[in-house]
N, C-alpha and C positions, 0 to 999 in steps of 0.2 A: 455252369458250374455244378459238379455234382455234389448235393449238400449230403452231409454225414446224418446216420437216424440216431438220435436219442428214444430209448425203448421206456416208456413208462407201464411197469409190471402191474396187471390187473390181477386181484382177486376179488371172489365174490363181498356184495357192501365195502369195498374200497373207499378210505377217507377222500372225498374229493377235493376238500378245501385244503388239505396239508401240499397236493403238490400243484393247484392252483396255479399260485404267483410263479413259479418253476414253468409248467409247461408253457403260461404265456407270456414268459420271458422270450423262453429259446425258441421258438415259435417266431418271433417278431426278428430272430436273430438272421440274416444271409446264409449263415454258414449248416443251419440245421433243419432238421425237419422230427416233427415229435412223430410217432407211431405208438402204438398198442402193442405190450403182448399179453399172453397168457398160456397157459396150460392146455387150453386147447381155445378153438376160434368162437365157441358161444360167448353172445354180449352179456359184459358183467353191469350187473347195476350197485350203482356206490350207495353209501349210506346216506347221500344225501338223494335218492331215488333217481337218479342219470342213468338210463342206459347205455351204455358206451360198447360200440361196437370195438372187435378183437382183430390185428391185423396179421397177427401172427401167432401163429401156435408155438412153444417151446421147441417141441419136436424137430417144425421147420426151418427152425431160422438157423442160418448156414452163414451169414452175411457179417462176420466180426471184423473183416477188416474195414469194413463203413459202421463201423458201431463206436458211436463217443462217449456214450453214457449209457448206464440202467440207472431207471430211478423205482424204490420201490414206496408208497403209500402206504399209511397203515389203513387199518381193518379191522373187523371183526373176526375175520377170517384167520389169521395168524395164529390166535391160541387155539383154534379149534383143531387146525391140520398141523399134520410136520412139512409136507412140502418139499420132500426132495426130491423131486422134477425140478422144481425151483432151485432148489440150494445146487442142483447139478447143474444147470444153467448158468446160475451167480459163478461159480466156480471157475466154468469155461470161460465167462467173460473175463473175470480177474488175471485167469492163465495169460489172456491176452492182452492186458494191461488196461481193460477198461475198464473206469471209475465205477462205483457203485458206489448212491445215494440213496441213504434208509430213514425216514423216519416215523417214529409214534410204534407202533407194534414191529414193523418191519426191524426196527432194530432188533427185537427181541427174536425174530425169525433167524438173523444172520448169527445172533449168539449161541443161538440151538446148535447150528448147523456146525460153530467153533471157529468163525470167518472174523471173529473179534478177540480171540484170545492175548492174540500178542503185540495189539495196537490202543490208543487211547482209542474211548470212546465213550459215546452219553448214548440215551434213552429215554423212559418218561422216566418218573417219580423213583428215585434209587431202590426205596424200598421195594417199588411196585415191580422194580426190574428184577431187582433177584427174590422176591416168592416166587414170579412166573418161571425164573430158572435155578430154583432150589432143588427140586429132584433132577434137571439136566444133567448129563453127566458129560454130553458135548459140550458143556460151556468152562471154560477155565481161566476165562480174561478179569474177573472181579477185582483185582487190582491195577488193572488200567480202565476202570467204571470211571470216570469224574458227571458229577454234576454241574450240566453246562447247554447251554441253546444247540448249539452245535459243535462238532467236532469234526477234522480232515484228517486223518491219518493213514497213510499204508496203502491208497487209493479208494477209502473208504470212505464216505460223510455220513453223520451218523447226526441226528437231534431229536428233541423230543417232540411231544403233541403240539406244545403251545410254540416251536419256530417257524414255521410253516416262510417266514419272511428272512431268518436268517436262513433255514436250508435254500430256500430262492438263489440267496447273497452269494452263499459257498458253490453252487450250482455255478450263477454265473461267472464265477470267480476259476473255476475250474477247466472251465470249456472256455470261456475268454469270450464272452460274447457281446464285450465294450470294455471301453477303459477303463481299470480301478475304478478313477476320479467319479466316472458316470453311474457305476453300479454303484457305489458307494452315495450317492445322489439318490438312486433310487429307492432304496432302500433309508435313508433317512427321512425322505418323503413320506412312504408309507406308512414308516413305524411313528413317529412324529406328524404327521400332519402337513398342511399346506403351512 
């Protein structure tokens, strides 16, 4: 069975613990297989000092019709660059109907780029969202901002820093990679306890 790739978008000091729970969810899934990309194929190291090797370069990758998901982490990286090699990528993939999940900065990447304008969506800290996108002039979605762990809309998942377990939930929740009943299991485990 030829399993579908889930691409989790590296940049440089990438949060590694925000997409965590996500990658070894789908990872454990039949149906997936997580990959790398980036910008180009040097190993990015996350902020928690991982270096993680790159399996793809934007450039190359050709391959959307096996593509189920982008997931993008946050970073340090996101208020420094614009990134649109990236936001050209994101775009393609959407064209094609696949989901794109952001959270902690990455959100704030998709809202530059104006991929949030006319769908609900969260981020971190409301205020903190829009100083970083008070001089944007790509960003026009401020009244569909809600303050929330996560949010699906429009083929989008959007949460802040501290969901890292709800973006997991809506991940698995999107891709189908067990029943409601079991994700919903999982994720009451972890955020709750044994």
């Amino acid at each position: 069975m030829n399993k579908k790739e889930v691409l989790l978008l590296l940049t440089d000091h990438w949060a590694d613990w925000e997409a965590c729970h996500a990658i070894v969810g789908i990872s454990f899934s039949e149906l997936y297989v997580v990959k790398t990309i980036s910008t180009d194929k040097n190993p990015k190291v996350s902020i928690g000092g991982l270096r993680t090797e790159v399996d793809y370069s934007i450039e190359d990758y050709k391959n959307f019709d096996n593509l189920a998901m982008v997931i993008l982490t946050g970073g340090f990286s996101w208020g420094e660059h614009r990134y649109d090699e990236i936001a050209y990528f994101v775009r393609k993939a959407n064209e094609q109907n696949v989901p794109i999940a952001a959270i902690c900065g990455a959100t704030i990447f998709l809202a530059k780029h104006g991929f949030l304008d006319k769908i609900k969506h969260t981020g971190d800290d409301a205020e903190y969202f829009q100083e970083m996108l008070e001089n944007e002039e790509g960003y026009k979605g401020h009244e569909h901002f809600s303050v929330a762990q996560v949010i699906n809309d429009g083929g989008f998942i959007t949460a802040n820093e501290t969901a890292s377990l709800e973006f997991a939930r809506e991940i698995f929740r999107v891709l189908k990679t067990d029943t409601d009943e079991e994700i919903n299991s999982w994720y009451e485990k972890h955020k709750r306890g044994l």
